[in-house]
N, C-alpha and C positions, 0 to 999 in steps of 0.2 A: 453644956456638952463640950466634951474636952477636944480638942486637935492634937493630933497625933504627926510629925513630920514623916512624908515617906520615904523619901532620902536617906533619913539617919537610921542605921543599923541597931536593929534591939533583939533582945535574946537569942533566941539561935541564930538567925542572922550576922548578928555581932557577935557572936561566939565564934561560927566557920569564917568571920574578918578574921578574928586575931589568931586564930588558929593558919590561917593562909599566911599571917606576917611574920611567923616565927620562922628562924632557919634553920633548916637543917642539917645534920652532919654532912649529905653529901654536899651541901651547898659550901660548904666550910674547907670541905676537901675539893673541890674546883677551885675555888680563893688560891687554897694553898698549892696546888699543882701547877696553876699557872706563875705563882711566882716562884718554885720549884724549878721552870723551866728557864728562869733566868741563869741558873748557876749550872743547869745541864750544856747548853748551848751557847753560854755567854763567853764560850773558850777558854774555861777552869777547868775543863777534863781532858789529858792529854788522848788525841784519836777522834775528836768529835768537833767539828769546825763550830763556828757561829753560824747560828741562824737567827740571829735575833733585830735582823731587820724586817725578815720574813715574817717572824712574829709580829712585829709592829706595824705590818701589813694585814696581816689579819685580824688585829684587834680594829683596826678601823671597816674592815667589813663587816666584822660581826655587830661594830657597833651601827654602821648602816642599817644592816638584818631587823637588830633593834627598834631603829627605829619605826620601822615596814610593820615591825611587828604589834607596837603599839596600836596603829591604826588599822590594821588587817586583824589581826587576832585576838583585838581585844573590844575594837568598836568596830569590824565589821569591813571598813571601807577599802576598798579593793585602787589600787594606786600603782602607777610605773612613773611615778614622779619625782620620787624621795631621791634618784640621783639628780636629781637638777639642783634641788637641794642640800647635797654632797658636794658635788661641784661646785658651787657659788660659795659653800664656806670655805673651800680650800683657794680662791682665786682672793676671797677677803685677808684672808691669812699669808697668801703669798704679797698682796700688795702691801697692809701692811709690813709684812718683813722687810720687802724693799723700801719702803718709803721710809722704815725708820731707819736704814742704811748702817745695820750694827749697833745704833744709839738707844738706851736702854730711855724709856718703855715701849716707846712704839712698835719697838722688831722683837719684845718678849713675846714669847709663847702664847703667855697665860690672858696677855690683853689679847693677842690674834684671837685666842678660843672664846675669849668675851663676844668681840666684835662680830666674829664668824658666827654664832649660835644669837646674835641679837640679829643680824642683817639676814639669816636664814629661818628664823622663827617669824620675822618681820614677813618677808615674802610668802611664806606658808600661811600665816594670818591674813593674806590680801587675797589669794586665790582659795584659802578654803572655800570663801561664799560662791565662789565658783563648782566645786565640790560637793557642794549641796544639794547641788541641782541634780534631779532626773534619779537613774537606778543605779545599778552597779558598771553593767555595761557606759551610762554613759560616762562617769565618775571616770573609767580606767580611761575613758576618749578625752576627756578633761585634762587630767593628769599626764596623760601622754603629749598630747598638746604644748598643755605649761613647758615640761622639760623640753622639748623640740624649742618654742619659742626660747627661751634662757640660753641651750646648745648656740642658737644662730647667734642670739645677741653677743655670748662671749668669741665669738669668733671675727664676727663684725669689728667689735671696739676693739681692735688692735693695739689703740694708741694704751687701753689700760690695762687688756688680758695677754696682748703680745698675739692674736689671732692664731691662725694655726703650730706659732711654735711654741705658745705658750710663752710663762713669764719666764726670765730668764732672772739668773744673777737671785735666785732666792735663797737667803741664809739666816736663819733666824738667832738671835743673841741667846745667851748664855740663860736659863729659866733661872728668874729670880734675879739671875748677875750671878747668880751660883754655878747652876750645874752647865759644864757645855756639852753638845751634841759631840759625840766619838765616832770614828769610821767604825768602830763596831756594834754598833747600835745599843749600849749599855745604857746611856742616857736615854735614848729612845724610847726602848724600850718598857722601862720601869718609869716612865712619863706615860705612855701611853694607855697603862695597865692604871694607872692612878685613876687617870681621866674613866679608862672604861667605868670601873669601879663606880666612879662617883656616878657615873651615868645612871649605870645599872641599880644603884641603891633609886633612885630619885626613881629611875621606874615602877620598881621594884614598890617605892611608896604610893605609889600614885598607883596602881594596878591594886592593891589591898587596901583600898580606901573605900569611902562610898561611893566615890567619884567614879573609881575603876569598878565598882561593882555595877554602877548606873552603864557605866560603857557595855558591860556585858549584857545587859535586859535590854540597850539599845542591838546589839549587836544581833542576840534572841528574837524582838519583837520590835519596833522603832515603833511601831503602833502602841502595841500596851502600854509600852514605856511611857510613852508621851500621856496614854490615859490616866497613868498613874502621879503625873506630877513632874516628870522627868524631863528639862527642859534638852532637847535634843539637837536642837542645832547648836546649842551652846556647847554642850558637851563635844561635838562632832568639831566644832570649830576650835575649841580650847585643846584637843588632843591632837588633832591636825597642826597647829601651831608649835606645840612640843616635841612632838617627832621633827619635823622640820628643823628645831635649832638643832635637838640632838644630830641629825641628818648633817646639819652644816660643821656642828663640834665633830664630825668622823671626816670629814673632808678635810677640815683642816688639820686633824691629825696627820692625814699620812701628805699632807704638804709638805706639813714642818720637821717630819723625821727623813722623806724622799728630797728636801728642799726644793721642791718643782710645783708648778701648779700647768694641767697644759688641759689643751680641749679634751682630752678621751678621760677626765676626772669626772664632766661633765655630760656625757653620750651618752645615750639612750641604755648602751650594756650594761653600762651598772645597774641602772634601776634592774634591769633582768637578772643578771647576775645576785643580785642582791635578795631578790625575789625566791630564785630558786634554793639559795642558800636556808633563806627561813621553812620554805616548804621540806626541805631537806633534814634540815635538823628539829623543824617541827613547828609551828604554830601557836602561837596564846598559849608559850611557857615560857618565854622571857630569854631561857638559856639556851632556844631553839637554833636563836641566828648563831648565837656566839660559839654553839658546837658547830652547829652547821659549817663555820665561816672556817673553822679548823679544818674539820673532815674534806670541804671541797676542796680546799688549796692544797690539801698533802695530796688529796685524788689528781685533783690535776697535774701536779710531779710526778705521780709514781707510773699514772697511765701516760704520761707524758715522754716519760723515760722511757718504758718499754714499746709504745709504740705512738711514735710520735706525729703522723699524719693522720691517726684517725683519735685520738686521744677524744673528741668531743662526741663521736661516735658512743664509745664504751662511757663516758660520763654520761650522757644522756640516756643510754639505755638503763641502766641503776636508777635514774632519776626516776625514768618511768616507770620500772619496778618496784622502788618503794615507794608511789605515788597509790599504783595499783593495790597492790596486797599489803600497805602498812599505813596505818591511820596514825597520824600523829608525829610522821616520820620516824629519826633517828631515838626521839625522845616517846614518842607513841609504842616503837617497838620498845626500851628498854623497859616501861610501865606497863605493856600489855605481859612481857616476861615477868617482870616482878608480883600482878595480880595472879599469874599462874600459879607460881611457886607459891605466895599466901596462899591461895585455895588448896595445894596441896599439902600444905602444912596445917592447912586446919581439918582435912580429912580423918577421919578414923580411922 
């Protein structure tokens, strides 16, 4: 009698894998529009300032969003922790910068983003078993928890995080000894889009795998799953670890292009902030946070500008409104429009 694995993906199963891992044109054309927007706003068009630190602001919350997203939208587990884990890669990444004091390797970039995404993947792997425990409700008290403790400790150890005013004197060396950071966030920003990128592929593989497919019949049934073969804590603790580094590689992004590392990278808002951003642009679609992370921060400008004492007022109502009447958010709506129009196009 033969064994069959059930883990490993076979015929149709393994068909709608590889049929998930191919990309798409539109995916091809977001690639290409965001690096489109280096040359829009990088102040090569006379009449349009830069914004392109602003962008490198938002590729690190999207790539937070990301990470929220792995574990919420693709295995299930409901978390306000992932900033604690933001926060501690950017406090990694600002001490190395200082401690290597301009002296190349210590203060490059690319060792901080090692160091940051090992020493935040590391803490994620210690308090997942913590996460383990209990239901969802308790999971978000756990989570919540962790970051509160982390929040105090970076405040406390002054002598390393500089307590309430943060580290100071952060200036990261030249990536590579090549490129250095410019007051117009040219370096920044085509740094930051790298990093996303690489993020998002590495997601992007692990979500079309069987791995990512195991998260999702966890996320479905944690029962079946586990009847079926599917070892679930594991999986629950191996995914929770990986969001965490990616978590800690976005904090020290916008360290090393802001050169600051201070308590509010670390506060409790971000995980929220972050949160609302993936619910916003949508859930267990990868590109959810990272539209998200765009759409909230131009919203916050534009409602910001026009009226600027009640600005969280008008964000939060929209929130609530696409919560209410749009499944899937920003990306729920554009797919629920695109299913119409197919249906209408295949009509007689």
């Amino acid at each position: 009698m033969s064994m069959t694995n059930p883990l490993k993906p076979s015929g149709d199963a393994g068909a709608l894998m590889l049929a998930g891992a191919r990309w798409r044109w539109y995916e091809v054309l977001f690639w290409l529009a965001a690096i489109g927007l280096f040359f829009v706003f990088g102040d090569f068009i006379p009449g349009i300032p830069t914004r392109l630190m602003l962008l490198s602001e938002i590729i690190s919350l999207g790539l937070l969003a990301l990470s929220i997203d792995l574990v919420l939208g693709y295995a299930g587990v409901v978390t306000l922790g992932q900033g604690a884990f933001f926060g501690l890669g950017s406090y990694v990444a600002g001490i190395m910068a200082k401690a290597g004091m301009g002296a190349f390797p210590l203060s490059d970039p690319l060792i901080g983003l090692v160091a940051a995404a090992a020493v935040s993947g590391f803490a994620g792997f210690i308090t997942s078993f913590l996460v383990l425990r209990g239901s969802d409700l308790t999971r978000l008290m756990v989570t919540l928890g962790v970051a509160l403790i982390l929040a105090e400790l970076a405040n406390q150890m002054r002598w390393l995080t500089g307590g309430a005013d943060g580290l100071q004197g952060v200036s990261s060396s030249a990536i590579l000894g090549i490129w250095e950071f410019d007051l117009w966030g040219h370096t920044a920003y085509l740094y930051s889009l790298t990093v996303l990128f690489i993020c998002f592929w590495i997601s992007r593989r692990i979500v079309h795998s069987p791995f990512g497919l195991s998260l999702k019949a966890i996320k479905g049934n944690a029962l079946r799953a586990r009847a079926i073969g599917v070892p679930v804590n594991a999986r629950l603790i191996a995914i929770y670890t990986i969001a965490a580094a990616i978590a800690g590689v976005a904090g020290a992004l916008l360290a090393q292009t802001t050169q600051s590392a201070s308590p509010d990278m670390i506060a409790f808002h971000r995980s929220a902030d972050a949160l609302l951003i993936l619910v916003f642009g949508g859930a267990g679609y990868l590109y959810g946070g990272l539209i998200g992370a765009g759409l909230f921060r131009v919203m916050q400008d534009v409602i910001g500008a026009i009226t600027l004492q009640y600005w969280q007022f008008w964000l939060g109502l929209v929130l609530v409104l696409l919560v209410l009447f749009v499944r899937g958010g920003v990306i729920g709506l554009l797919e629920g429009w695109r299913d119409r129009m197919t249906r209408k196009g295949d009509a007689p």
